[in-house]
ZAVO-184636 format. One record per residue (C-alpha): y, z negated, x; residue number from 1; residue in one letter. Coordinates in nm, 3 decimals. Example, Ala and Ser with C-alpha at 12.3 -4.5 7.8 and 13.67 -1.06 7.14 Angstrom:
% residues 2
        v        w        u  num  residuo
   -0.450   -0.780    1.230    1        A
   -0.106   -0.714    1.367    2        S
//
This chain:
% residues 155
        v        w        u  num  residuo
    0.000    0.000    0.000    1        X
    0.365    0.117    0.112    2        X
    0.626   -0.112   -0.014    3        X
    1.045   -0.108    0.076    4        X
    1.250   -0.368    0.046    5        X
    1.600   -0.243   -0.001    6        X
    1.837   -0.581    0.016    7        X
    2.181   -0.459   -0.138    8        X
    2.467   -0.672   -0.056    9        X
    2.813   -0.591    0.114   10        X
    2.783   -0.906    0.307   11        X
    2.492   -0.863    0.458   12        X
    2.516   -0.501    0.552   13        X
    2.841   -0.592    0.741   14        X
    2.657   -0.884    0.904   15        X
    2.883   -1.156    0.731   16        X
    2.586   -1.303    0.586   17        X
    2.199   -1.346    0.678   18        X
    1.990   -1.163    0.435   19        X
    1.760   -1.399    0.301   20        X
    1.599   -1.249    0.025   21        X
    1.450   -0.955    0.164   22        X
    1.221   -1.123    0.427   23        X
    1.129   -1.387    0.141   24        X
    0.985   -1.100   -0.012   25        X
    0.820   -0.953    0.273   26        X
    0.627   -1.286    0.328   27        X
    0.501   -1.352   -0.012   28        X
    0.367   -0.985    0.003   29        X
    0.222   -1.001    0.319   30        X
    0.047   -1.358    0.239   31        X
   -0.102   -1.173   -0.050   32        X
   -0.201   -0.798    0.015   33        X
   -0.388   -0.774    0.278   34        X
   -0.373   -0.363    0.340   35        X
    0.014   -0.384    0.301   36        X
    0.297   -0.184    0.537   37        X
    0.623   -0.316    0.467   38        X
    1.001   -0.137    0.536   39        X
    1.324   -0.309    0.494   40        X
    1.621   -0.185    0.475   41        X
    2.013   -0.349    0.395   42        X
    2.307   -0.114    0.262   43        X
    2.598   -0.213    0.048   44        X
    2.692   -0.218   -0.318   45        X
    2.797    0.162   -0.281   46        X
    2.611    0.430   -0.486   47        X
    2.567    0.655   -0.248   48        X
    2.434    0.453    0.012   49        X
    2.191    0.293   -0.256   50        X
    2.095    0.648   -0.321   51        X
    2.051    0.746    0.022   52        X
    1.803    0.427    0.109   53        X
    1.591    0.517   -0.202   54        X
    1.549    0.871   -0.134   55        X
    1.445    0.737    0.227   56        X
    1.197    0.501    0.111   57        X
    1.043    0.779   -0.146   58        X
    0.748    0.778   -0.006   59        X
    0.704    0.400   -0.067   60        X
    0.455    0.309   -0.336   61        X
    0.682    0.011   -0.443   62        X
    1.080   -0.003   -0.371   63        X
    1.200   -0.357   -0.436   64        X
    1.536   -0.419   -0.422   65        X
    1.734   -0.713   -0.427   66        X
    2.077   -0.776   -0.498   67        X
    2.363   -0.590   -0.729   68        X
    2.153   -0.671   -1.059   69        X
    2.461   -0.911   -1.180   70        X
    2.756   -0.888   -1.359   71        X
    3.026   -0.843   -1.071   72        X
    3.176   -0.480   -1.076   73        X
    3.019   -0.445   -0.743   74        X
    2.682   -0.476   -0.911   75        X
    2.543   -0.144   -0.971   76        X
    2.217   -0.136   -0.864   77        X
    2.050   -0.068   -1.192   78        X
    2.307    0.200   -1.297   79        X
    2.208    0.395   -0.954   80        X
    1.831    0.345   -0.998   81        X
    1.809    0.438   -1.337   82        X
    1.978    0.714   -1.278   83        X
    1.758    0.822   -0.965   84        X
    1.437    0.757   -1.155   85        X
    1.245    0.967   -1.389   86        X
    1.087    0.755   -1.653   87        X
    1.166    0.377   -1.697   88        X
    0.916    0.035   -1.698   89        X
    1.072   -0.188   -1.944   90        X
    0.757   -0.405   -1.948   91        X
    0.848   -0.516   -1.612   92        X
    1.169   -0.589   -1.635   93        X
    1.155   -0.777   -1.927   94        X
    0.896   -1.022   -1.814   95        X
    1.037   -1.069   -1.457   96        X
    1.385   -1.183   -1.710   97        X
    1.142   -1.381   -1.936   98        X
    0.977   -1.581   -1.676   99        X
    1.322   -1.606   -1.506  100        X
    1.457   -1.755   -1.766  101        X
    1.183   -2.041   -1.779  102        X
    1.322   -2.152   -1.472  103        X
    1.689   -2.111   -1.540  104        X
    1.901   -1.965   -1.806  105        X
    2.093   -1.773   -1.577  106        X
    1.759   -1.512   -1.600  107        X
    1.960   -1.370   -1.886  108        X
    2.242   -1.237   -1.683  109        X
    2.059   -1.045   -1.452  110        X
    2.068   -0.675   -1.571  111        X
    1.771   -0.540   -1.296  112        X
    1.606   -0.273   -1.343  113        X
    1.211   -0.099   -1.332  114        X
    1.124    0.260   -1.334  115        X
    0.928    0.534   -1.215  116        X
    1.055    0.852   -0.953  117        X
    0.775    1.039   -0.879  118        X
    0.441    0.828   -0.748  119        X
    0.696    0.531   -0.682  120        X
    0.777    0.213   -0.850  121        X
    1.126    0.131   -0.818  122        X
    1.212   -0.241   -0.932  123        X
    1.529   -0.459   -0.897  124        X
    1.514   -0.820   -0.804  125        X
    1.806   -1.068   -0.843  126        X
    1.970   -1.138   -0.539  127        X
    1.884   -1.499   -0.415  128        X
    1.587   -1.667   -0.254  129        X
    1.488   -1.843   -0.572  130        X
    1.485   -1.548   -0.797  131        X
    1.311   -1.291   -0.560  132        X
    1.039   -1.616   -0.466  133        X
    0.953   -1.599   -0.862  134        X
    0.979   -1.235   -0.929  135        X
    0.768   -1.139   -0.635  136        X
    0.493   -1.376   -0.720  137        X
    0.518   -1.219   -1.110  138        X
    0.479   -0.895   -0.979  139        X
    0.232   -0.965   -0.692  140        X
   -0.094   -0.949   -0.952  141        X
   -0.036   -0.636   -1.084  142        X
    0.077   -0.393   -0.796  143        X
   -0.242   -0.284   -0.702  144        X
   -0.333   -0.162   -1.094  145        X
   -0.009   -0.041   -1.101  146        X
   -0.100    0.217   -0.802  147        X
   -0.425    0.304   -0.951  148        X
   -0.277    0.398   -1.289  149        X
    0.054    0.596   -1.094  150        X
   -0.217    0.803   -0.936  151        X
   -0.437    0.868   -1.198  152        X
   -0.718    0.658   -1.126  153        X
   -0.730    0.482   -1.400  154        X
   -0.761    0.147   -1.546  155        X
//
């Protein structure tokens, strides 16, 4: 399995702040798939460079981003990857907000996104180490049937 990590913060891609997020998610994936190559990547709330580092990681089986899911009008991470992919996943964004919530009714201002662009699964986290800690763990059991079904092997 191929997964990206695109962290999305002005901040961080100008080195004013440590991303923490994105190599929160790379652990929890790598404690938990064993066959698992893992990318990172850190651009800024800017549409094209959010375009850019999704058309780079296109041959990614999962893109997870993090960051830009909020309410700021610097957020516009789900805007750009809706627009980039080709069919949506509602399922998953509604649950990762569901279970969110559970833990803090914040959940319900996060606006992230799932879809589909070609054979990848393109899904926006919240920004912060709590958020992407619980929404990496919901996703975690049901990447691997989610690649089976993308390439048509079934259930």
């Amino acid at each position: 399995m191929k997964v990206t990590v695109i962290t999305i913060s002005d901040r961080a891609s100008k080195g004013l702040y440590e991303d923490l997020s994105g190599p929160v998610i790379e652990k929890i994936i790598k404690e938990n798939i064993a066959d698992v190559e893992i990318s990172r990547m850190i651009v800024p709330d800017e549409k094209e460079e959010i375009r850019e580092a999704l058309q780079k990681a296109a041959a990614s089986d999962f893109i997870l981003t993090t960051g830009g899911t909020g309410l700021s009008s610097r957020d516009i991470t789900p805007e750009i990857c809706e627009e980039y992919c080709d069919r949506s996943l509602p399922g998953m964004a509604e649950i990762l907000r569901s279970e969110s919530y559970k833990e803090t009714p914040h959940a319900m201002l996060s606006r992230g996104y799932a879809g589909i662009k070609d054979k990848t699964i393109i899904v926006n986290f919240p920004g912060s180490v709590k958020a992407v800690t619980l929404c990496t763990r919901i996703l975690l059991p049901v990447m691997g049937h989610a690649l089976k079904m993308i390439n048509n092997e079934g259930h």
